[in-house]
C-alpha positions, 0 to 999 in steps of 0.5 A: 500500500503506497502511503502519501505525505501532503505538503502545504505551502509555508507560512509567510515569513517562516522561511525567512526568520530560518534563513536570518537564525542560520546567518546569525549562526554562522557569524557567531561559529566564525567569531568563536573560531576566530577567538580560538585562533586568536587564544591559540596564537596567544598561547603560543606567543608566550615565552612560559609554559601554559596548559589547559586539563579537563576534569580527569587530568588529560590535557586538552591544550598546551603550548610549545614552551609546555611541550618542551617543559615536557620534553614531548610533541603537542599532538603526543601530549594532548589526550594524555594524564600526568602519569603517561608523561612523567616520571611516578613521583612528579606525575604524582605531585601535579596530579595531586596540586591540580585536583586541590585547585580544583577541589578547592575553586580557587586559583593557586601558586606554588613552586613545583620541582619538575622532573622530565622523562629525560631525568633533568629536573628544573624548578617553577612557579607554577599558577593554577586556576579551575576551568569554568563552564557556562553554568559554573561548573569547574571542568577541568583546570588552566595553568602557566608556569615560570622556569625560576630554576637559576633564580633558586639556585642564585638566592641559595648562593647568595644565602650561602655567601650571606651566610659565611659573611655572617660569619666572617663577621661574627668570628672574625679578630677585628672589631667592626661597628656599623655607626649610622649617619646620626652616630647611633650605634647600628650593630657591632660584632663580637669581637667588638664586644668581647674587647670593649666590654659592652653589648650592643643593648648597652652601647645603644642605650647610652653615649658609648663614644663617652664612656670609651673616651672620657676625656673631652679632648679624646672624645672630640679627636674619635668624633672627627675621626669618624666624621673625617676618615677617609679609610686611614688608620689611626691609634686610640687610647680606648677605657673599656668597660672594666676601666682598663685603658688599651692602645687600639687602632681605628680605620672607618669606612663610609657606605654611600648611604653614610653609615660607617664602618668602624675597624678596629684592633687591640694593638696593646700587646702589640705594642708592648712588644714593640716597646710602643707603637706609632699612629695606627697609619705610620705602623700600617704603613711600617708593615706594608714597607717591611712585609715579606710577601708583596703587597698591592693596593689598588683602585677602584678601576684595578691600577696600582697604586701603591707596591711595597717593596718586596713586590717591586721585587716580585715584579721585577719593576721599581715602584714608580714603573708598578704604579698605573699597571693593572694585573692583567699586565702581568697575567698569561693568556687567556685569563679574563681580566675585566671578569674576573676584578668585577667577580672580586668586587662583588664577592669581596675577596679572592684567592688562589694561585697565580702565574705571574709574568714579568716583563722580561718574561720571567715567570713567578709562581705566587699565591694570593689573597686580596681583599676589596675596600680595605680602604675606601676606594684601595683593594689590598692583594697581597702575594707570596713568591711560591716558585722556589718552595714549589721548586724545593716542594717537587725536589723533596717529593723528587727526592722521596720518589727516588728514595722510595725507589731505591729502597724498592729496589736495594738487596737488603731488606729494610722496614721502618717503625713507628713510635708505637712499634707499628709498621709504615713501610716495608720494602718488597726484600723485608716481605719476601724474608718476613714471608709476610705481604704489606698489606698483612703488616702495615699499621700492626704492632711488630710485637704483636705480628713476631711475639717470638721477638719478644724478650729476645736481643731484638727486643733490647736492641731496639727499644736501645735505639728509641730510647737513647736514639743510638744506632745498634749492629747485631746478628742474630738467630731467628728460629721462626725465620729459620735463619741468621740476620745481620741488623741494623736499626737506626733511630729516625723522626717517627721511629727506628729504620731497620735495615736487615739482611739474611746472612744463614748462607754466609753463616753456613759458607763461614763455618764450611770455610773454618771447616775446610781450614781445618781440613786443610790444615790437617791435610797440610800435616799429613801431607807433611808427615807423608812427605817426610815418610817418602823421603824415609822411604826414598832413603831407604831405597837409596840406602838399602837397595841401591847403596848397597848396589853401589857398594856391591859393584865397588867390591866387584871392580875392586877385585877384577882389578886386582886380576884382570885377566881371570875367570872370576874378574869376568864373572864379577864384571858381569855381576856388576853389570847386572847390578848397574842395570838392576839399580837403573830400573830402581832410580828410574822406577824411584824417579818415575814414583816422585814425578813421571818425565813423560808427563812433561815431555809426552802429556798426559795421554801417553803418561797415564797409557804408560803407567796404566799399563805398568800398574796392570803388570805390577799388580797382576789386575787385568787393566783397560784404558781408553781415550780419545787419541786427540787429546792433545797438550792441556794446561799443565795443571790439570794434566799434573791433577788429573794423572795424580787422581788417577795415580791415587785410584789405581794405588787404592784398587791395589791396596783395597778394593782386591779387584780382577780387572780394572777400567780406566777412561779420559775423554774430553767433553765439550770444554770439560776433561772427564776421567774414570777410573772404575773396578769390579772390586769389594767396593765400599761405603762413600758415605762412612770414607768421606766422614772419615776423610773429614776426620782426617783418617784417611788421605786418599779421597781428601787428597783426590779432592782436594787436588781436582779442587785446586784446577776448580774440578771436582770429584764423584765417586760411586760405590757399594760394599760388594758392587765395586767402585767408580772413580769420575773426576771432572776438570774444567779446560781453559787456558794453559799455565806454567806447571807447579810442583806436585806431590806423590801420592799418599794416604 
């Protein structure tokens, strides 16, 4: 079914009033987006951060100086609460200050500490006030805030620089008043007080000028002395509150506002050591002249105007050429001088190093401190000369570096005490022989850390040095250490220095050394009585075998002589000459014993091949020998040591070991001659031989030694009861050197 609408003509003048309702509309959207655009702009043209939030704490507008504040774009901040775009506890805090406003309906002020997301915090005052609709209802809230951060941070500084004023002022040794224009007494500090006896209640309750300088004449004289000072110092005879009288000396500063500044000393000690001052001017000006350190007062503008003469010297200028400067002329580059003399006039003083350039280029390390308005309108600096201390300064750290070093790395082991016993330094030798690291011992008692040294020489040697500050040299044995220590402990300003070295290796080279001599001194003795024996011996070769050879062959020739021609003459020259023959072997055989011609003449290869074989055929022992060909001619000494041992060897195969065969070998190695000497005989016990030979005992294995030790050889001998024996000798080859003479060998 088709369903109709009927339209019926409009009324006259409906369409119209439409037409006029819609116009007025538009007009009205264009102004309001016009007032946006206007607010928008206004917004944005202003320098501080300014913000708009609704109800719930999202913003809803900000501008580029709050977008920066938040470290955000606009369009990543509109729609977002606090706690999206700061850290926790600065989201926590704005969020809470804008629901007070709110709560609250009323604009409020605050300064707000602002940490971005970045980390950097800064400080504001921030103004907020709640957001209202047509109706009156708060809908949210607007802000604008100030960046105050370097405004807080200068108040705090000058709060600090008040404050040390403050106390400069109170602590000060100077007597400082504050006189306003009509003379009432403003303010005084204590040493003000503390010297003249009255409080500040007390000096403005009364004519305080009066009761300081009873004496009209006096009076009058401080009255035109503050009315007319002009930043001089001047000397006063001052009653105090107790009715003492002192010397005191006044300077009086005038402020722009005509307050005055009254500084003032007790100079009555001073000048009864001075045996009386003069006026406070002419003592300044003494001590300005006469002062060690260089002292300057300058103007207002920073020239010079007046140098003592220890800075004319500093400078390297004479007075008339120092007035005018400024210190910039006397400055490195780089240095600021017009920022940095208005710093010290705004803070009052400075101090510091300086490099100090003279005009011939010279340099002087200094050390300042200048003080403005000392007087009115004169700046005081005043500047030691360090270049010569810091000179010494480095020199002595030099100085120690280079001791520190040396003890580093001296041999010896040093440590020092203090007066309390405690360790303070311990040099890495004293550490290795302590066995304890710097760190176990530095700060610790000696006594406690070595208890064992308690009691002992130690004990009484060192507390020797500390009490009568002598130095002390001892040795001394240290059971814990396991050794002998030579000390010796000097007294020093802190304490005692130790300089120790362990001397257990030298002990024991010592006692080998008297042991040694007293083997060689037995040695010596034996080998005399050995020599005296083999003279007996020889002589008696000589006497009973070849004297009466001798005699023998006399008697023989003396009877063929008497008949020449018969049978018998013939028969007893025949027996005379076997006898001759018989008693040449003897000479050469006796001769060969005391020292073989063959060793000088032929060396030692051929003499040891030679006697070798004769032993084997004297002794009926199966011997071998065997060398290198080679060999050549050695130093003689060695060739005589080394043809003894094997002597001695051989001799005592014979005599002892009861032997069936018998190797002897010579070999050179390297820059070494080896000998060997071995047997398959009964053998012995090395150990119980040697011990015997250290008794004296026995000569043959001493003697051995004994003979290789003087070439610098040596000898090892290896052996076992029913093993056999094996005799090595090593000798050293060098250079060749005449002969000495040797002795046969013995027991």
């Amino acid at each position: 079914m088709k369903s109709e609408v009927a339209y019926e003509p409009d009324p006259e003048g409906i369409s119209e009033g439409l037409v006029d309702e819609l116009r007025a509309l538009r007009a009205e959207n264009s102004a309001l987006r016009q007032s946006e655009s206007l607010l928008r702009a206004i917004v944005e043209g202003i320098d501080h951060p300014v913000y708009a939030k609704d109800e719930g704490g999202r913003y809803l507008l900000v501008n580029e100086a709050a977008a920066n504040v938040i470290g955000r774009t606009a369009d990543e901040i509109l729609g977002r609460v606090d706690a999206e775009l700061f850290p926790h506890d600065t989201a926590g805090r704005i969020a809470e200050a804008c629901r007070t406003v709110m709560a609250k309906g009323r604009a409020r002020t605050l300064i707000e500490e602002i940490t971005n997301p970045a980390g950097v915090s800064r400080t504001y005052l921030t103004t907020k006030a709640p957001h209202r609709d047509d109706r009156g209802r708060i809908i949210g809230i607007v802000g604008i805030s100030q960046d105050i951060t370097d405004r807080v941070r200068s108040e705090a500084e000058l709060a600090r620089q008040k404050e040390i004023l403050q106390t400069i002022f109170d602590h000060i040794p100077v007597m400082i008043n504050f006189l306003g224009p009509d003379g009432r007494v403003l303010l005084v500090n204590r040493e003000w007080e503390r010297v003249l006896g009255w409080s500040l209640e007390d000096a403005q309750a009364r004519d305080v000028v009066a009761e300081l300088y009873p004496d009209p004449e006096s009076r009058r004289e401080a009255l035109d002395f503050v009315r007319n000072s002009r930043g001089e110092w001047r000397g006063f005879r001052t009653r105090v509150r107790d009715g003492r009288v002192l010397d005191t000396a006044w300077a009086v500063v005038r402020l722009s506002d005509a307050t005055t500044i009254g500084i003032g000393l007790d100079i009555t000690e001073r000048k009864r050591a001075e045996e009386g001052l003069r006026a406070s001017e002419r003592q300044f000006r003494a001590i300005f002249e006469g002062a060690l350190d260089a002292m300057i007062l300058a103007d207002d503008e920073g020239r010079y105007v007046d140098a003592n003469p220890a800075a004319c010297a500093l400078f390297g200028l004479s007075s008339v050429e120092l007035i005018g400067r400024r210190f910039d002329d006397f400055a490195e580059p780089g240095i600021e001088p017009e920022k940095a003399w208005a710093e010290f006039r705004r803070s009052g003083s400075a101090r510091g190093f300086f490099r100090l350039v003279r005009p011939d280029g010279t340099a002087r390390e200094t050390e300042y401190a200048a003080t403005a308005d000392i007087l009115p309108g004169r700046h005081l600096s005043v500047l030691r000369d360090m270049t010569e201390r810091m000179r010494s300064e480095e020199a002595l750290r030099e100085s120690e570096r280079r001791g520190v070093a040396i003890l580093e790395s001296i041999t010896d082991s040093f440590y020092t005490l203090d007066r309390e016993w405690r360790f303070n330094y311990i040099n890495p030798q004293a550490e290795r022989i302590l066995g304890r690291s710097r760190a176990e011992l530095l700060g610790r008692n000696v006594w406690e850390e070595f208890p064992e040294a308690l009691g002992t020489v130690f004990d009484h040697e060192y507390h020797r040095v500390a009490t009568e500050r002598v130095p002390v040299a001892f040795e001394v044995h240290y059971p814990p250490l396991g050794g002998w220590f030579s000390i010796h402990a000097y007294p020093s300003a802190d304490g005692l220095s130790v300089f120790f070295t362990d001397v257990t290796e030298r002990r024991r080279t010592d006692e080998r050394l008297r042991e040694a001599a007293e083997r060689l001194q037995d040695l010596s003795r034996r080998l005399i009585r050995a020599q005296e024996e083999e003279r007996r011996h020889i002589a008696r070769e000589l006497h009973d075998e070849i004297g009466q050879a001798l005699t023998a062959m006399r008697l023989n020739v003396r009877l063929a002589l008497r008949d020449p021609g018969s049978p018998s003459a013939s028969r007893r020259l025949e027996e005379t000459i076997a006898l001759a023959e018989r008693t040449i072997g003897q000479v050469r055989d006796l001769s060969l014993d005391l020292r073989p011609s063959m060793l000088d003449d032929l060396g030692l290869l051929d003499a040891l091949r030679s006697y070798v074989f004769g032993f084997g055929q004297r002794s009926g022992t199966e011997a071998q020998f065997a060398a290198d060909e080679a060999l050549g001619r050695m130093d003689p000494d060695v060739e005589t040591a080394c043809y003894r041992v094997a002597q001695e060897a051989l001799t005592n195969v014979a005599r002892h070991a009861e032997a069936g065969r018998v190797r002897v070998e010579l070999r050179r190695t390297g820059a070494e001659l080896r000998l060997v000497v071995a047997d398959d005989g009964a053998g012995f016990d090395v150990a119980a031989a040697t011990a015997r030979a250290a008794g004296g005992s026995s000569l043959g294995v001493l003697g051995m030694q004994e003979r290789a030790t003087f070439v610098d050889g040596r000898v090892e001998i290896a052996s076992e009861p029913g093993r056999g024996t094996e005799v090595r000798a090593i000798f050293p080859l060098k250079q060749a050197r005449p002969a000495v003479g040797d002795d046969p060998p013995g027991e």
